[in-house]
Every structure is written in C-alpha cells, then in structure tokens.
C-alpha positions as a printed Julia matrix, in Angstrom:
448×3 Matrix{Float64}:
  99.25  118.46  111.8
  96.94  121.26  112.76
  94.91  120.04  115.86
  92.72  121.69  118.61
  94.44  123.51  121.46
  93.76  120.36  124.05
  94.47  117.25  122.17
  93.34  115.31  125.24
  89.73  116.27  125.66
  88.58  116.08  121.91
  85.2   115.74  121.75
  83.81  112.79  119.85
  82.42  115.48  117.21
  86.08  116.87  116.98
  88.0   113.67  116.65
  85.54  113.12  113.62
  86.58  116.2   111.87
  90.08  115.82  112.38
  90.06  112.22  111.49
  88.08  113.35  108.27
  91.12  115.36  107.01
  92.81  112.42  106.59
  90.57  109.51  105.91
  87.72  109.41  103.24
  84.09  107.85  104.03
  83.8   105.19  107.07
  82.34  107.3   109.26
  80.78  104.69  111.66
  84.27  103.2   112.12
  85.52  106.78  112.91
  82.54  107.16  115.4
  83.36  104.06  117.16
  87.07  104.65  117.89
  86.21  108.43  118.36
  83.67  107.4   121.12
  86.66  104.81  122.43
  89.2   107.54  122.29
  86.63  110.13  124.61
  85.91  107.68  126.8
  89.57  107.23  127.81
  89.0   111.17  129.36
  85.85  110.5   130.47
  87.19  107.62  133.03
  90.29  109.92  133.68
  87.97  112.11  135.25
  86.06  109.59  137.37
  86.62  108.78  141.23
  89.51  106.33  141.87
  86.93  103.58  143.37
  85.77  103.55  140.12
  87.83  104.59  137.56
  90.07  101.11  137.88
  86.72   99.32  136.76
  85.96  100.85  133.76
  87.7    98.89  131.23
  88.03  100.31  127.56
  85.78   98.6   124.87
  87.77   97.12  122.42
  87.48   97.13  118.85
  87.45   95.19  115.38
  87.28   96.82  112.29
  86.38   94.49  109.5
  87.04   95.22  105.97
  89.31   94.22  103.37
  92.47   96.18  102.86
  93.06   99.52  101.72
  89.47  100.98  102.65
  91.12  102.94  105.83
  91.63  100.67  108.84
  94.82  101.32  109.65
  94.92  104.66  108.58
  91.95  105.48  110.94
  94.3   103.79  114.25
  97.49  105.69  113.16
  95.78  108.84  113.29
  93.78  108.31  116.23
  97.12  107.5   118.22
  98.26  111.13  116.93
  95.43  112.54  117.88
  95.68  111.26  121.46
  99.24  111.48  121.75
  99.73  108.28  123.16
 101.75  105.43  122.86
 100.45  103.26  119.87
 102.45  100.8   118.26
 101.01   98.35  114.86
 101.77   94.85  115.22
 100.92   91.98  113.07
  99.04   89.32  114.13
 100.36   86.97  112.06
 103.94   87.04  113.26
 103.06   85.61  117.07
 103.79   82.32  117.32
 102.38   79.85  120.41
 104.43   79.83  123.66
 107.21   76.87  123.09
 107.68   77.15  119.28
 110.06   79.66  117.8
 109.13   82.97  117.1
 107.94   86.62  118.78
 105.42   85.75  121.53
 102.36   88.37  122.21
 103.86   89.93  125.4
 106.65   91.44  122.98
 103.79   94.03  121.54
 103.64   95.17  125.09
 107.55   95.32  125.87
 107.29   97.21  121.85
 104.53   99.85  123.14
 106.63  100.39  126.34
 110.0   100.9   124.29
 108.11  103.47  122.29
 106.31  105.12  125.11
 110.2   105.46  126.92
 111.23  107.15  123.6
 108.33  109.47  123.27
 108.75  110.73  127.1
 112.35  111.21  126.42
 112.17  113.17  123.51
 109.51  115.58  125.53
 112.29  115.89  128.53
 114.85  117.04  125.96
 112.87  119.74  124.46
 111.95  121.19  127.82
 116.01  120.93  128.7
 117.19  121.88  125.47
 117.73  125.48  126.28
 120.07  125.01  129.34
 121.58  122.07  127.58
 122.61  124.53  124.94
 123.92  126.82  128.36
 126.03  124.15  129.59
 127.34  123.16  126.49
 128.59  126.61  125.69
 130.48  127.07  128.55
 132.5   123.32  128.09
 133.12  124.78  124.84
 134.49  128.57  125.97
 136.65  125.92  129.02
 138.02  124.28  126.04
 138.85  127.6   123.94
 140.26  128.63  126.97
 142.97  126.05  128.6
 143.89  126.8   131.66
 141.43  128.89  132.64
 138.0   126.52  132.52
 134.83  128.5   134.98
 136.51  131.49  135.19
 133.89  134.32  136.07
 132.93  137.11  133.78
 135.36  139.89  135.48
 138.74  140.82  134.8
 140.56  141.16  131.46
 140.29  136.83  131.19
 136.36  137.58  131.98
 136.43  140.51  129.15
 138.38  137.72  126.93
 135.45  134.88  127.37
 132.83  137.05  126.88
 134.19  138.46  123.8
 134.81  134.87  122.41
 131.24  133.82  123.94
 130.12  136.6   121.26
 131.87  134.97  118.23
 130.68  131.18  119.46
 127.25  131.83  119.4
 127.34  134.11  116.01
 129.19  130.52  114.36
 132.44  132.56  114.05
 134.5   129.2   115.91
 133.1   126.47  114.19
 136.2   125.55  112.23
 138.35  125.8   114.9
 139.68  122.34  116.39
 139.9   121.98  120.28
 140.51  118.93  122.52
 137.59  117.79  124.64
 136.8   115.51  126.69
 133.42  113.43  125.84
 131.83  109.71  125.96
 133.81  106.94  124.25
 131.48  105.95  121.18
 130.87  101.97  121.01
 132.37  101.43  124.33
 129.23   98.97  125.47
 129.82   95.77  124.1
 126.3    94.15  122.47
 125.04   90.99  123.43
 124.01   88.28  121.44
 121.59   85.74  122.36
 120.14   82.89  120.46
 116.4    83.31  119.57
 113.74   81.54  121.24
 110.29   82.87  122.97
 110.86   86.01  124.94
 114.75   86.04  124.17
 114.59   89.51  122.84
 113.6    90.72  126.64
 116.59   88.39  127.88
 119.13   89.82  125.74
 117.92   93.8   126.87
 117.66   92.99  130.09
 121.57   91.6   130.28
 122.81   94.16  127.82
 121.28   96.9   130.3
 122.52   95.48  133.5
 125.97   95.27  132.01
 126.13   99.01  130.58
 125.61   99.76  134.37
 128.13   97.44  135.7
 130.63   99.07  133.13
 129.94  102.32  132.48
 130.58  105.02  129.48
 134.6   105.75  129.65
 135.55  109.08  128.43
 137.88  110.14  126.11
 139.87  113.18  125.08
 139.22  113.81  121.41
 140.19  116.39  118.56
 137.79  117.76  116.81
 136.0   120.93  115.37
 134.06  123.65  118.17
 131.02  122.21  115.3
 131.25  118.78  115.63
 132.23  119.19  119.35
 128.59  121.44  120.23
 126.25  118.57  118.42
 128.23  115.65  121.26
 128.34  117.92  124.25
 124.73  118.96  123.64
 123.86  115.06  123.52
 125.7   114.48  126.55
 124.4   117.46  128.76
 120.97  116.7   127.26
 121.09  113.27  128.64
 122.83  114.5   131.59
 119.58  116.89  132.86
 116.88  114.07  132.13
 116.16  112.01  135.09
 115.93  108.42  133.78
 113.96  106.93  136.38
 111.74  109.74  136.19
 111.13  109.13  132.06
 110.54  105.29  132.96
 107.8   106.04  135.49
 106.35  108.25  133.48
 106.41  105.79  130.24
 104.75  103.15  132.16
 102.19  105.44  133.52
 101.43  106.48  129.92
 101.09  102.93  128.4
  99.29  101.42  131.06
  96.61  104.73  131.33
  96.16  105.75  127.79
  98.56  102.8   125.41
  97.08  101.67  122.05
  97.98   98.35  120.54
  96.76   98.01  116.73
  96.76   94.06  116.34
  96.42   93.85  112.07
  95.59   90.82  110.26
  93.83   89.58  113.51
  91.85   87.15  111.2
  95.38   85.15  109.69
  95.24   83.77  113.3
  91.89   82.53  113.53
  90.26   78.91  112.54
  87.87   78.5   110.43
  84.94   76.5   111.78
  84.61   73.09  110.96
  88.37   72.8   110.24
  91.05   70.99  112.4
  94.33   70.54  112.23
  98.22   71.65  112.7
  98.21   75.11  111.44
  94.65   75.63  112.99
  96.18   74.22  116.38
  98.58   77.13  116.21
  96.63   79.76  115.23
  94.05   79.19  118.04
  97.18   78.67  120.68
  98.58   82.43  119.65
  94.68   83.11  120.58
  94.88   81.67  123.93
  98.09   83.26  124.75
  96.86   86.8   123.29
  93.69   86.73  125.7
  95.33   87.28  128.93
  97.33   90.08  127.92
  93.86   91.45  125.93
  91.48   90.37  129.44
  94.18   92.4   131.96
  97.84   90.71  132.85
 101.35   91.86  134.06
 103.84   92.04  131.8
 107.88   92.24  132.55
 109.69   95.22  130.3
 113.23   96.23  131.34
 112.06   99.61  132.86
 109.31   97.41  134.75
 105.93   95.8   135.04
 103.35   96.74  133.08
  99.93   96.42  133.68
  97.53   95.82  130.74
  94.02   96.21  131.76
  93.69   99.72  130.65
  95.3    99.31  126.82
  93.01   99.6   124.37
  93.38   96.89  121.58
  91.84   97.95  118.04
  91.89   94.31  116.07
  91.28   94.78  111.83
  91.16   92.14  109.49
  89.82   91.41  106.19
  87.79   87.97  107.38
  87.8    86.43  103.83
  87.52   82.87  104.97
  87.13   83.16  108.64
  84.78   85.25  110.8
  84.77   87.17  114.22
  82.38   84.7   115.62
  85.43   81.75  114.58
  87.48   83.4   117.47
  87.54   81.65  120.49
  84.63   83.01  122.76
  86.44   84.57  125.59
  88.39   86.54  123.19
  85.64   87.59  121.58
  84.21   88.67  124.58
  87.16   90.94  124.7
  86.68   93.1   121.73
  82.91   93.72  121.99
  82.51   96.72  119.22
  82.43   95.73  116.02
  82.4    97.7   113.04
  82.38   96.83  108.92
  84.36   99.22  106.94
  82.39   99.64  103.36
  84.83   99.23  100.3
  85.51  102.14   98.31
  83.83  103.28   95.28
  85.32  105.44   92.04
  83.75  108.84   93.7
  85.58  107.74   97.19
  88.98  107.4    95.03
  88.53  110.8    93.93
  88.5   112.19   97.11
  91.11  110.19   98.2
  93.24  111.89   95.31
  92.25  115.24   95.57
  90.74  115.78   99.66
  93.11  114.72  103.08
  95.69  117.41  103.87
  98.57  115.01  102.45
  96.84  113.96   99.5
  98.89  111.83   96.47
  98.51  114.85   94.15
  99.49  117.24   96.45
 102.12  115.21   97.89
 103.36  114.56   93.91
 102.63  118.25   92.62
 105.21  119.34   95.93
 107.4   116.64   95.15
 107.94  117.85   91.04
 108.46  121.29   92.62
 111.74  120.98   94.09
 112.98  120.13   90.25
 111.23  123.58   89.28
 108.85  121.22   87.89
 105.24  122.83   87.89
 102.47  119.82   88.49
  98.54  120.31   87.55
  96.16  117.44   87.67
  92.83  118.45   86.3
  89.56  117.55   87.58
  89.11  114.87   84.47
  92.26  113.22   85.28
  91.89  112.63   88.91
  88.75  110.87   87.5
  89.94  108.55   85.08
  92.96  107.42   87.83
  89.95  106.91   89.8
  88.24  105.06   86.72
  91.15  102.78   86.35
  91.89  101.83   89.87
  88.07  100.81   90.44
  89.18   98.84   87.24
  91.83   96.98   88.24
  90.78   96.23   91.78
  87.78   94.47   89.88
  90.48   92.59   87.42
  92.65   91.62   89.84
  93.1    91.29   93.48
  90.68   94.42   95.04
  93.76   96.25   97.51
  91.19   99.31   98.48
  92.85  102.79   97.8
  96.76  101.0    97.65
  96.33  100.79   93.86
  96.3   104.6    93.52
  99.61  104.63   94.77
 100.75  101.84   92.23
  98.21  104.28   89.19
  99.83  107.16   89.83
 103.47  106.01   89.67
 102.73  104.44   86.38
 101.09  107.91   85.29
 103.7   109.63   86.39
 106.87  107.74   85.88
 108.46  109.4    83.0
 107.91  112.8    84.56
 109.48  112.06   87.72
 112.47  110.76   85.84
 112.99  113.47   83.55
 112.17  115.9    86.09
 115.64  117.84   86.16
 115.71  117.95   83.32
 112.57  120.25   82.88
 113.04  122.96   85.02
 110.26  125.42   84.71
 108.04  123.1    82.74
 104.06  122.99   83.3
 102.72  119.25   82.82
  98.93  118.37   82.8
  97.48  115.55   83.93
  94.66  115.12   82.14
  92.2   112.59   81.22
  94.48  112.21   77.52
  97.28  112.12   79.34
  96.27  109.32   81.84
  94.75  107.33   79.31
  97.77  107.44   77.31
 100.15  106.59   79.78
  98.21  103.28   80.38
  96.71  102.41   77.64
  98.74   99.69   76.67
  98.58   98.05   80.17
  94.74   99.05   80.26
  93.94   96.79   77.21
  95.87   94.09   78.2
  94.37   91.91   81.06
  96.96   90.07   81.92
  99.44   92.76   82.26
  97.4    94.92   84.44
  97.37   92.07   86.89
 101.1    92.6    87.36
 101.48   95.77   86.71
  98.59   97.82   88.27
C-alpha cells in the first residue's frame, strides 16, 4: 500500500484520503477514527506532566454488517503501524465460567506487537545475517580449515569458492553442519479454564530456558543448509529483551483493540435473566481493562490506559445506552455508519485499489484468461445485491462477494482451459448467469 512518507504524523485530512482508497462512503466514521488516530501524535508531542493524562477517546461504530466497520479499523491500524488485533466480543466469557477471559485480547495485542518488532529487527540484521551465514557455510566446504583468513593459497581457495556460493553454483552440494535440533522443546498441555492459555506460555517458556536448543550435526544440501543458518544467525543478532521492551512500549503507547459484535454482549433493557447475567458480567470484567488496568503477558506487564478500543456492532435489539453506564462512559464517540445503497455497490466494485473486479480480472490472468466487466454489468451486480439484501438477510457489501462468485463460477472453472480468451461481463451476461436464482425467491435466500 502506497502511503505518505511519515505514516506517523498523518494529518486528519490525509488519513481520510488514504482511508478513501479503500473504503466507500462513511465519511463521518472515517473522520472520527482519523481525528482518534492524530490525536495519538498530538499527545506524543505533549510535556510528560501531561501527556500521561490525556486518555484516547474511544469509539463505537454502529451499523449493521458489511457497510465498512471493520474495514475502516483494519486499515487504520495499517495506516498507523501499530499493533491492532480484532477480537470478538462474543467469545469472552465472565471470570469463573469456562472460556477466553477479556485480558487475553491484551496478552493477543502484545503477542502480535512482539512479532511485528521482531520481524523489523530481522530486516535491519538481515544483511550481516546473510555475512555470517556465508562464512559457516565456506567453514563447512572447507573441513579443517574453518576462519581461515583471506591470504595464502587456502585464502585464494575460499575466496574462489566464496565466488561460486554466492553466484548459486554450490547449492546441490551436501555438507555436514552443525545447527538447532528441530522439535527439541517439548509442548505443554494444560487443561482449559480462565486465563489457562497465559499459564501454559508462561511454563512452556520457562522450561525452553531451563533446557535449552541442543544442536545437531546434520547432512544436507549448501541450499537447504543457507535458509537454517540464516534463521539461526538472524535470531542470534536480535536482542530479545530488547524486542520485548520495545513491544510493550508499542502496545501500551500507540495499541489498537477492535472489540466486534460489542452489542452480542449487552442486555436489553427491561430483560433479566441467565444469559443477560452473563453478558453484563463479560461487561464488568471488560471495563477495567477499557478504564486503565495492568495486565500480566509473558514478556511483562502491560499497562492499558493508553489503548485505544474501537467497539462496532450492529445494535438490532439492544442499544449503546443498554451498556452498563461506566462503560459507556468509556467509549464516548459515537458514530452511525449509513447502509449502502446500489450507487455505493458500484463503487465498491469498480473504486478501492483492491477492488473485486480488479482482484478477479488479475486473478483470470494468470490462466491467460483476459477479464472485462463493463460499466452495465458492474451495475446490474450492484442491482441484484441491493436485491437480495432486501429479500433476505441485508449483509452490507458481503453479498457482492457471494454475486460475483455465482457470476463468475463457470469461468473460473474453465479457466485453463481458455487460454487467451476475452470474456465480458455484461449486463446479458449477469442476468443470465442468475436468472434462474433471480426469479426464484426462495433460492436466492440460500444461494445469494
């Protein structure tokens, strides 16, 4: 994705435009997350008596599904290169019954956040990884003679099979190295319950230090042999520690939790009883982690007063103001996405940089296969998917994906087969592909 030379100090105006590429219409839910997004710079650049106090303004976006919600957090999280992670509300279940409890989305965000720094330490390493690895490789070419310097006849010798090793010459050849013992840690199992998942890494990482990685000579090709040494001098140069300060730092200062189907959790007023109970106990134990807590993750505590939590939900039968009040308090911006209309489909189809037809017209390519969708096709795809939301069950802008397979599943099965062919997708050729399922009511429920 094509973005601004300093991803971090986007300008409300700019995360707009980028966030337009991508998703159609709701523009005053991409104003308020743009707004929440520049405001995470704007306290980055206050004085530290102050900056601890400014606490992000959290966000619901209401709307039923497929108008953009998620869409709109995913990209956001791009755009600010920061640890985000999608959880669904749903899934919690109250402290003491069994089930994932809420501090789990935090100990998820961290395990992401770890992964992200480490995969930006092993680009900036790669290059003497590659260095180190190529000399292990020229030691094992060489028995006998392993470091020897560049001088000499045997310093003529490695240079000269340095030379073929990086031109690919030595691929094939087998040598005997030494490297880590794969499957050597031992995983351990423990029976589910609340917060058992945090249990189980916390043991299995104490006892991969108490027992190290053993080593092992192994045969194999100078190939297979430069992908493992390059893992293993890649890990070697990254200072652990380092990546799990760092990780913290990063979810606590700038980590986004997306908390989906927010509303599956919350009572409706005036009702009362066991599943109700629950749902508004997974709401008491979300609102300290949401207000500002501590939470324990195996590379340490993390602090959440500084996440920012975007909520979305469809509230069908519920509504925000059935939440209990102090979480409500907690997420004080609140925005309605608008459900999309035939023109919005059309855009959908046709405008974001990894639009359906594009994505489909690239996809028919790689069979030789030469894709057009004219203007009066996209629209009747449009036509029927406004259709069929208003038949059946209305799932925003997921039915184009379902319209579109249907249009184009013969094609897509045939494709080898027509190497160098041009197809149309035209109006006739839409219509005729679901005309049978068109006229029949009942069958477009299940099958658009």
């Amino acid at each position: 994705m094509s973005q601004p030379a300093d991803m971090h100090s986007l300008t409300p105006r700019q995360i707009v435009a980028e966030l337009d590429r991508y998703v159609i219409g709701q523009q005053d839910a991409k104003r308020m997350v743009s707004i929440a997004l520049r405001n995470r710079w704007r306290r980055r650049q206050l004085p530290d008596d102050l900056r601890d106090d400014v606490l992000p303004k959290n966000i619901i976006l209401i709307g039923p599904t497929g108008v953009g919600k998620t869409e709109i957090a995913r990209r956001l999280a791009r755009l600010a290169d920061a640890p985000f992670v999608k959880v669904e509300a749903s899934k919690f279940t109250e402290v003491g019954y069994v089930g994932r409890d809420v501090e789990s989305m935090v100990r998820d965000l961290t395990e992401l956040a770890v992964k992200m720094i480490r995969e930006q330490r092993r680009e900036s390493v790669v290059e003497k990884a590659r260095a180190a690895t190529g000399e292990r490789l020229l030691d094992a070419l060489l028995p006998g003679a392993p470091g020897i310097p560049s001088t000499g006849e045997a310093g003529s010798t490695r240079e000269k099979l340095r030379a073929r090793l990086n031109a690919g010459e030595l691929d094939e050849r087998m040598v005997d190295v030494e490297v880590n013992e794969r499957g050597s840690g031992t995983p351990i199992g423990v029976l589910g319950g609340p917060g058992m998942d945090e249990i189980a890494g916390n043991m299995q990482d104490m006892i991969s230090r108490m027992f190290p990685q053993r080593r092992t000579r192994r045969k194999m090709s100078v190939a297979e042999a430069r992908e493992q040494i390059l893992a293993e001098e890649t890990e070697a140069l990254i200072d652990q520690e380092d990546v799990s300060a760092e990780a913290l730092r990063r979810v606590e200062q700038s980590g986004i939790i997306f908390l989906d189907e927010i509303d599956k959790i919350v009572t409706r007023e005036g009702r009362q009883g066991g599943a109700d109970v629950s749902r508004e106990g997974v709401q008491r134990d979300l609102l300290p982690i949401v207000e500002g807590s501590t939470v324990s993750t195996k590379y340490g505590m993390v602090n959440t007063d500084h996440i920012l939590f975007i909520a979305a939900g469809a509230f069908h039968l519920a509504k925000p103001a059935d939440m209990i009040p102090e979480l409500q308090g907690r997420f004080p911006i609140r925005v309605e996405l608008q459900s999309l209309s035939e023109a919005d489909f059309v855009r959908i189809l046709t405008e974001p940089a990894s639009s359906l037809t594009r994505q489909y017209t690239e996809l028919m390519a790689t069979e030789g296969v030469n894709l057009v969708f004219s203007d009066d096709g996209v629209r009747e795809m449009a036509r029927v998917a406004v259709e069929a939301n208003s038949r059946a069950e209305n799932i925003g802008a997921r039915r184009l994906f379902t319209i579109i397979e249907k249009v184009l599943d013969e094609v897509s099965f045939a494709a080898p087969d027509m190497q160098g062919v041009t197809v149309e997708v035209n109006a006739a050729y839409v219509a005729g592909r679901l005309k049978g399922v068109v006229e029949d009511p009942d069958l477009s429920r299940y099958i658009l």
